[in-house]
VEXKOLLUM-458309 format. One record per residue (C-alpha): x, y, z; residue in one letter. Coordinates in Angstrom, 2 decimals, padded with zeros to 5 digits. Example, Ala and Ser with C-alpha at 12.3 -4.5 7.8 and 13.67 -1.06 7.14 Angstrom:
residues 2
<atom xx="012.30" yy="-004.50" zz="007.80" rest="A"/>
<atom xx="013.67" yy="-001.06" zz="007.14" rest="S"/>
end
This chain:
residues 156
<atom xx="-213.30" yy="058.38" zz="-368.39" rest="X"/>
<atom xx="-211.63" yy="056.40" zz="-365.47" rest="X"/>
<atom xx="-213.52" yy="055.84" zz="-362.11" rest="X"/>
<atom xx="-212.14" yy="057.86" zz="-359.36" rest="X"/>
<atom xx="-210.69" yy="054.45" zz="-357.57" rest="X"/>
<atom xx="-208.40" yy="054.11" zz="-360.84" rest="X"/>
<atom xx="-207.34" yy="057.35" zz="-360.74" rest="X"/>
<atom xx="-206.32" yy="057.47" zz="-357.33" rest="X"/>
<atom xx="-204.81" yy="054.03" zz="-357.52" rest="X"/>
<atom xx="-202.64" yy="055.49" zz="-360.38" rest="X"/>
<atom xx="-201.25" yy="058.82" zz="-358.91" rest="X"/>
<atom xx="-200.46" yy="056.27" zz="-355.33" rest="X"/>
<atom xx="-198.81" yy="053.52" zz="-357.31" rest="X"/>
<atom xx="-196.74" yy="055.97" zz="-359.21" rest="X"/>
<atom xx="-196.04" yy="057.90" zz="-356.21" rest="X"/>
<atom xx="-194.42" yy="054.48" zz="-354.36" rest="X"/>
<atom xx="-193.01" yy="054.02" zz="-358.03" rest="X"/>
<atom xx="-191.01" yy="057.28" zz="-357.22" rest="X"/>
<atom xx="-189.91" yy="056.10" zz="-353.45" rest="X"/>
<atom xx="-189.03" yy="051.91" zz="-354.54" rest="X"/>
<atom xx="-186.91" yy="051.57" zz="-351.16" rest="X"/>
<atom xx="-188.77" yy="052.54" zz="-348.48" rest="X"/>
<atom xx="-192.43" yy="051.65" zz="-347.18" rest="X"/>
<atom xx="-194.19" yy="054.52" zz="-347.22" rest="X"/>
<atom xx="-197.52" yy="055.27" zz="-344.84" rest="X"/>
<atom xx="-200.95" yy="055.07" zz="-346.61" rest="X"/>
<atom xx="-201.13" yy="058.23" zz="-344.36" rest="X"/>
<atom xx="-198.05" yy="059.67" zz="-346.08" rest="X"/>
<atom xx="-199.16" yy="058.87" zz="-349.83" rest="X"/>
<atom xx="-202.36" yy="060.69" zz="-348.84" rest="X"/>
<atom xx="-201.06" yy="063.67" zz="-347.70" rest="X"/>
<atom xx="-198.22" yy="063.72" zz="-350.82" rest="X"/>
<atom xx="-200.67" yy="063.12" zz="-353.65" rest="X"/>
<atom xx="-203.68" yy="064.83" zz="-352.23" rest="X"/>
<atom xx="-206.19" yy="061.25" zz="-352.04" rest="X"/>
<atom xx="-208.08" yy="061.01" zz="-348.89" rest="X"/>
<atom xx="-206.74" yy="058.98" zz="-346.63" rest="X"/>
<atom xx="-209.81" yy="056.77" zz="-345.63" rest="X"/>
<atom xx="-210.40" yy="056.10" zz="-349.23" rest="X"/>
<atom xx="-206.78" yy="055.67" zz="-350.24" rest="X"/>
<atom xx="-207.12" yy="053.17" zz="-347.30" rest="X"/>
<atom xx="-209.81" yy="051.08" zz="-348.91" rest="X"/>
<atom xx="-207.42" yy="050.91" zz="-352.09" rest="X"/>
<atom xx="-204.63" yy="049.77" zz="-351.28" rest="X"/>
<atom xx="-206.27" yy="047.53" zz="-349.40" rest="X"/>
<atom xx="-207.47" yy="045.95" zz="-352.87" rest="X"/>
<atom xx="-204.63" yy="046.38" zz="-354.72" rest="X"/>
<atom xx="-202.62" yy="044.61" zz="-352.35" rest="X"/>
<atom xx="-205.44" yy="041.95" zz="-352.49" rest="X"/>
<atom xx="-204.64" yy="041.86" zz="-356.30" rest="X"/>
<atom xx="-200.49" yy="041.74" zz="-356.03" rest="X"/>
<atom xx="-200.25" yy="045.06" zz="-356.72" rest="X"/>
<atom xx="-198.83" yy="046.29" zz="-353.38" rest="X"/>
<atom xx="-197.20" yy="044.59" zz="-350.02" rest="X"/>
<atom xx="-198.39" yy="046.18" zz="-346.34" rest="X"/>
<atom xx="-196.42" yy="046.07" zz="-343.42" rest="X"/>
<atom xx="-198.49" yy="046.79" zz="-340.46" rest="X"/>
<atom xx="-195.52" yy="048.36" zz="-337.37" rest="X"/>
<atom xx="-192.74" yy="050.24" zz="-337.01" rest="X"/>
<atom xx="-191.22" yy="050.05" zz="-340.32" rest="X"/>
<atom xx="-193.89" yy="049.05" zz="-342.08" rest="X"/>
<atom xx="-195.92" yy="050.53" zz="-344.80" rest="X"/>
<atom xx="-196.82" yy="049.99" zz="-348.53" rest="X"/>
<atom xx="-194.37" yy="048.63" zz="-351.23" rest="X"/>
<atom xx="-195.05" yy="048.36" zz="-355.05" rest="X"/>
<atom xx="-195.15" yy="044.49" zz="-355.57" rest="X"/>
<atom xx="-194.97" yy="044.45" zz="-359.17" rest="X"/>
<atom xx="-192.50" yy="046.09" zz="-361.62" rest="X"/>
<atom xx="-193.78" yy="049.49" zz="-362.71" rest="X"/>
<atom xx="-192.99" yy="049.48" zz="-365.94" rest="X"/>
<atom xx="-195.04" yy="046.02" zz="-366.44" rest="X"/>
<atom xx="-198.08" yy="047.67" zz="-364.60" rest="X"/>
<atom xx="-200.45" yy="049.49" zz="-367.03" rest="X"/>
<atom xx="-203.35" yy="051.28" zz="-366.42" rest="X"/>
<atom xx="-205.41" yy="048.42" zz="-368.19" rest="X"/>
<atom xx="-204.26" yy="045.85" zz="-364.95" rest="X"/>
<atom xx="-205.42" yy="048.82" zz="-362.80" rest="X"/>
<atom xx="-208.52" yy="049.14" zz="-364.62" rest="X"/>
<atom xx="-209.15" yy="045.59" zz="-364.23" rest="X"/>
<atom xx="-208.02" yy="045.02" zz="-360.66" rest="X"/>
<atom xx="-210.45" yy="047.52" zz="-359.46" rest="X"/>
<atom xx="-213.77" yy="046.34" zz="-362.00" rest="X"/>
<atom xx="-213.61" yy="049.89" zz="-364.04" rest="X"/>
<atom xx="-216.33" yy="049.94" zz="-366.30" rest="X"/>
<atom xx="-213.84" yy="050.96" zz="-368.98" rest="X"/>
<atom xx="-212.62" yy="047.61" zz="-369.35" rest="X"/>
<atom xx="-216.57" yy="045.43" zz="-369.56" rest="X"/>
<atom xx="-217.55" yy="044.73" zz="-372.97" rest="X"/>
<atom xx="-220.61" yy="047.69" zz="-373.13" rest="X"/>
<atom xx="-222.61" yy="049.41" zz="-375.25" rest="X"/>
<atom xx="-222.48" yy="053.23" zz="-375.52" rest="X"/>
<atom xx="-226.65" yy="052.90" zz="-376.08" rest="X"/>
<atom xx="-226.30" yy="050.72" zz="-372.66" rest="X"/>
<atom xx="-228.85" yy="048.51" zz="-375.20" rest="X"/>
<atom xx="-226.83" yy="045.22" zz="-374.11" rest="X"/>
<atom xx="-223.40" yy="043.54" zz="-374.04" rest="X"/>
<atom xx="-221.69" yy="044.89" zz="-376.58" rest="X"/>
<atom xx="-221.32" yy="042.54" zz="-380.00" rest="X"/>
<atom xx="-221.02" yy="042.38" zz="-383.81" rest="X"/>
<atom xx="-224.00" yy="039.79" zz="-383.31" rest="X"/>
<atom xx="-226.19" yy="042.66" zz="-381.51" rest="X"/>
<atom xx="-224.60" yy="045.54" zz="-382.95" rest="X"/>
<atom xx="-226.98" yy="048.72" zz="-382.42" rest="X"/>
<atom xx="-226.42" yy="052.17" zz="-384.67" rest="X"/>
<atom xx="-223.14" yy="052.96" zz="-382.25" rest="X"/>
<atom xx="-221.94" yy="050.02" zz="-382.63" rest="X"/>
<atom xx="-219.54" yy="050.67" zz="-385.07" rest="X"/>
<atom xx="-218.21" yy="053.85" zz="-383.72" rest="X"/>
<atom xx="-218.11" yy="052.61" zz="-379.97" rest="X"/>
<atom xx="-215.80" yy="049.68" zz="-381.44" rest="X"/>
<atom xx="-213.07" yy="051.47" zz="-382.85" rest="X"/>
<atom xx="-212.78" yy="054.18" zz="-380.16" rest="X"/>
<atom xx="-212.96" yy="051.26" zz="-377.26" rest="X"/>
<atom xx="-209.77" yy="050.05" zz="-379.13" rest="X"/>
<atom xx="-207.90" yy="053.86" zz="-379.30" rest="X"/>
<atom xx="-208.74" yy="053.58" zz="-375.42" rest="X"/>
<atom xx="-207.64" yy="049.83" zz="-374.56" rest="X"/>
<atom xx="-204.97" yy="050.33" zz="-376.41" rest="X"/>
<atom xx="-204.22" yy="053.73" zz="-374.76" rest="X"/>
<atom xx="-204.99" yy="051.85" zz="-371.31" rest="X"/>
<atom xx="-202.56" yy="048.59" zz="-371.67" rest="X"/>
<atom xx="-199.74" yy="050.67" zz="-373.22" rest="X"/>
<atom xx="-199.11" yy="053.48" zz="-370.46" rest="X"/>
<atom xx="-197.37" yy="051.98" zz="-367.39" rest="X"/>
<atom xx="-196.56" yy="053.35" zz="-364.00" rest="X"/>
<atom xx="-193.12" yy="053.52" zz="-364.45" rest="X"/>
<atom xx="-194.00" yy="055.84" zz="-367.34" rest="X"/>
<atom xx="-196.61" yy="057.86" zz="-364.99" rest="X"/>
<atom xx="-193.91" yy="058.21" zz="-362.68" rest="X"/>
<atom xx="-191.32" yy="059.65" zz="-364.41" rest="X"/>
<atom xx="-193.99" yy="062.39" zz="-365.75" rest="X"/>
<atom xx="-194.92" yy="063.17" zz="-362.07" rest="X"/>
<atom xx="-191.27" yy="063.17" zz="-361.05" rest="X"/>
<atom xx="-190.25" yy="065.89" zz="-364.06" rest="X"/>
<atom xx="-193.37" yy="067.69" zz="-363.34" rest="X"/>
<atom xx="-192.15" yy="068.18" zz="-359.44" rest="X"/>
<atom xx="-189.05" yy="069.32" zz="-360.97" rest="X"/>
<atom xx="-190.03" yy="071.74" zz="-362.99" rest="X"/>
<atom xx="-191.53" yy="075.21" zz="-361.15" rest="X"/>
<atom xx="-195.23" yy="076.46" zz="-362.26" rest="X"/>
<atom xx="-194.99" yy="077.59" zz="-365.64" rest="X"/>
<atom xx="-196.38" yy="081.04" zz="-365.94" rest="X"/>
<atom xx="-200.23" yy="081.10" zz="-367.63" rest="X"/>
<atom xx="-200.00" yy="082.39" zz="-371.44" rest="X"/>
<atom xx="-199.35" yy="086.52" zz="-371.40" rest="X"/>
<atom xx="-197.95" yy="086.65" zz="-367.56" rest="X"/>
<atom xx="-194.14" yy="087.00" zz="-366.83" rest="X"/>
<atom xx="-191.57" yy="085.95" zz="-363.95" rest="X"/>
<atom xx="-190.14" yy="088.59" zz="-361.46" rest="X"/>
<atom xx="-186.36" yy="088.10" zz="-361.02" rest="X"/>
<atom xx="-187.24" yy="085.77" zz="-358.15" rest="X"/>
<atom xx="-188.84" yy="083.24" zz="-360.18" rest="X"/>
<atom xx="-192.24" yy="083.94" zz="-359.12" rest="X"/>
<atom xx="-195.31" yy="085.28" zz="-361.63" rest="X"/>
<atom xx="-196.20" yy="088.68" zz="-361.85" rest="X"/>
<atom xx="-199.67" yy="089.92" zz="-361.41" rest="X"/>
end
């Protein structure tokens, strides 16, 4: 599971992914992706830090991806902002995680810390963005059994 700070950093980056030529507000990215502000504040703050964004304090300033989205993965995130996702652990929390100390998880907790590395340095931004961008697209999609009204709206 990814800390909170990742998965706010995520849904912000891919929201400025969405807007590339204008510097957006941290106020702004708040309000549009539902983060609170003060702690979308602290955030950006270290991600621009780490490269990840520009700020322009003024009129006309704001926050600007700094890096290519589709070169950003969640693993950079994950590292930027010290997940625990990415430290070498063990799921026993016995010690640092190694073949040389390998307790009865070890062998499990290997394999499915690959699936979720791999998981974590293969989905980008860019491709983050473009699911949040068809998903404002699209309108709610009625819950199984329930139908539309001619307006487009469920029925109760």
């Amino acid at each position: 599971m990814l800390s909170g700070a990742v998965k706010y950093a995520a849904r912000a980056l891919s929201y400025l992914a969405r807007h590339p030529d204008e510097p957006l507000l941290v106020r702004e990215v708040a309000e549009a992706t539902g983060i609170p502000g003060p702690y979308l504040a602290k955030i950006v703050n270290t991600l621009a830090r780490r490269g990840f964004v520009a700020t322009q304090r003024g009129v006309g300033g704001g926050v600007t991806l700094s890096r290519d989205p589709g070169a950003t993965s969640l693993y950079d995130l994950c590292v930027a902002l010290d997940d625990p996702i990415v430290e070498t652990r063990c799921l026993l929390d016995q010690a640092e995680c190694s073949d040389e100390r390998a307790c009865p998880a070890h062998e499990f907790w290997k394999s499915h810390r690959e699936v979720e590395i791999r998981f974590l340095r293969g989905t980008t931004i860019h491709e983050m963005a473009a699911f949040d961008a068809r998903q404002e697209r699209q309108p709610d999609a009625p819950a199984a059994g329930q139908a539309r009204s001619p307006d487009g709206r469920h029925q109760r």
